[in-house]
N, C-alpha and C positions, 0 to 999 in steps of 0.2 A: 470594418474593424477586425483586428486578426488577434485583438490578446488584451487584456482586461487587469490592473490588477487594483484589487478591495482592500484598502485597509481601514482599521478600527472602523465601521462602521455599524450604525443600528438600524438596520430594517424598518421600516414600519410597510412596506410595500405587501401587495395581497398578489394568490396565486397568479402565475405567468403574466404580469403586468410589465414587464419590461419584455419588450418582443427587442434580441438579438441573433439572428436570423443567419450572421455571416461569422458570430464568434469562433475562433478556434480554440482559444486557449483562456483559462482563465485562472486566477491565484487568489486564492479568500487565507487571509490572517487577520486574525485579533477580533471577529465577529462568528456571531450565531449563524454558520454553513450554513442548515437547515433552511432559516428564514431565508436564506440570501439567494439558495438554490431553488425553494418553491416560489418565488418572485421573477425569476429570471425562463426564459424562454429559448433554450440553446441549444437549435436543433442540429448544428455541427458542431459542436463542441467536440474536439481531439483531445486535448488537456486537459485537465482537472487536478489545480495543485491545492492543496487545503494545510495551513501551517497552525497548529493547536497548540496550547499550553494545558488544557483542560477540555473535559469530556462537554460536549454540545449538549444545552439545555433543550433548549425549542428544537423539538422534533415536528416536522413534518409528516402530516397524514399520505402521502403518496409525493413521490416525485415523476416526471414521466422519463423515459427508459433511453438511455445515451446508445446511442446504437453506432454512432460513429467516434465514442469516445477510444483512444489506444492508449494513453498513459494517467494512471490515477496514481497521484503520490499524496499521500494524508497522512499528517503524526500520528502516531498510536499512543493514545493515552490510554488503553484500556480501552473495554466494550462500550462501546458510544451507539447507540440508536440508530444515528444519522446516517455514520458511515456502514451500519448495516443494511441499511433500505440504499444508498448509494451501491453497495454492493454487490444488491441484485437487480441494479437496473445497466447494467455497462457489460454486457454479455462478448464485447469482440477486442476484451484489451488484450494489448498485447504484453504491456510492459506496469507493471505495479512495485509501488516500493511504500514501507510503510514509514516513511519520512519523510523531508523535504530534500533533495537533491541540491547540494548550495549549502545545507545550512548542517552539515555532517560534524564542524567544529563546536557545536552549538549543543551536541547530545552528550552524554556522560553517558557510555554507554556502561562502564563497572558498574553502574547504580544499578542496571536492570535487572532485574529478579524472573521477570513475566513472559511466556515465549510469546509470537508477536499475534494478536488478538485475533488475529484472520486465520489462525491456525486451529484455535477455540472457541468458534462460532458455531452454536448448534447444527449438530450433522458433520460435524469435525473436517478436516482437509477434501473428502468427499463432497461439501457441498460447494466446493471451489467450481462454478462450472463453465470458466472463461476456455473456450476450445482452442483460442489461437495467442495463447499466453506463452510467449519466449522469453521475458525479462523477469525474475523476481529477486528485488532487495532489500534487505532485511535488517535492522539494527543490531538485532542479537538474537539466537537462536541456538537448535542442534543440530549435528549433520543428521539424526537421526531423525529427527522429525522434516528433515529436506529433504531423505532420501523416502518419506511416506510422500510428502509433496508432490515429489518426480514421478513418484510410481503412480500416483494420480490425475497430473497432469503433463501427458508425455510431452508435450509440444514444446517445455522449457528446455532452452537451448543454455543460459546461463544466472546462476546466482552469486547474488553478492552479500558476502554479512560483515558486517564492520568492527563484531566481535569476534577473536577467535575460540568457538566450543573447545578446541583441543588447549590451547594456551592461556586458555581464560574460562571455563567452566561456566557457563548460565547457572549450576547447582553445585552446593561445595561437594558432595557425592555424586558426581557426575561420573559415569564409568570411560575415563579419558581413552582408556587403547580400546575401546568399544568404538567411540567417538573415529579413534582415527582410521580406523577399518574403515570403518562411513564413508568418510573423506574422499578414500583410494575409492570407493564402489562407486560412489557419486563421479567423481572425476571423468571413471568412462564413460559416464553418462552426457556429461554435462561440462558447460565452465564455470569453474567454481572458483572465485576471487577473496579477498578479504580485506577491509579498510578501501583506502582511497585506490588499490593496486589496480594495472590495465587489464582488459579482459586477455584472456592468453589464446581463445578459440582464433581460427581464421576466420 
């Protein structure tokens, strides 16, 4: 079995009771992650897509550690438990986005207020400590807080945010030609895209 996908589902299942041994990939919407992930046994697991409307109730006392996970895409409702214990078990991703990839029509991103949760997790950007992280995608953010990112984690090659900080402010006092300094500095860093656009790096 190469890919798995959960919907509306209720758990009742108990730690690692489902041995899937050859999964790669897997998609959890419209259920309690937590339950779904401490019932499951997914010792290759490469994807992990989790699609949320709201912050996961049933947290899980431990999950065991994705060592061969590369791409984790989770909505970001705000600080959720779950995907904080997920997020210090998957130490070799390469590629994160704090949404669902597919489902980018689906977000209002002018509503967001909040920069994206993973950037305000106790120990701040610092406690990011994916070593071979090259993809990160974001629904709404600052160049300023990409460019603490970057400086944290050199090994990103490109980001993507779907809102523009310079042409849409995350804060109505957002200091825009600060922002766009950012932009140019990040740039030669990195590739830096916006919305659905292609990456422009070779």
């Amino acid at each position: 079995m190469s890919g798995i996908g959960i919907l509306t589902c209720q758990s009742t299942l108990t730690q690692g009771q489902v041995q899937l041994p050859k999964l790669l990939y897997l998609r959890i919407a419209d259920c309690e992650p937590g339950l779904l992930l401490s019932a499951l046994s997914t010792p290759l697991l490469r994807v992990l897509v989790c699609y949320l409307e709201g912050r996961s109730i049933h947290v899980p006392e431990d999950l065991p550690e994705y060592t061969h996970l590369k791409d984790l895409q989770w909505s970001d409702v705000g600080p959720d438990p779950t995907f904080e214990l997920v997020f210090r078990r998957c130490p070799n991703l390469t590629r994160y986005a704090n949404y669902v990839i597919g489902k980018e029509m689906d977000l209002d991103i002018h509503l967001i207020v909040d920069a994206p949760t993973i950037l305000t997790l106790p120990g701040g950007i610092n406690s990011i400590k994916w070593s071979n992280l090259e993809e990160v995608l974001f629904d709404s953010t600052t160049y300023a807080a990409l460019r603490q990112l970057v400086d944290a984690v050199p090994t990103i090659k490109r980001i993507r945010t779907l809102r523009d900080p310079v042409q849409d402010p995350l804060r109505y006092n957002e200091d825009v030609e600060t922002e766009r300094t950012y932009l140019s500095e990040l740039r030669e860093k990195v590739d830096v895209v916006l919305w659905l656009d292609p990456w422009t790096g070779v």
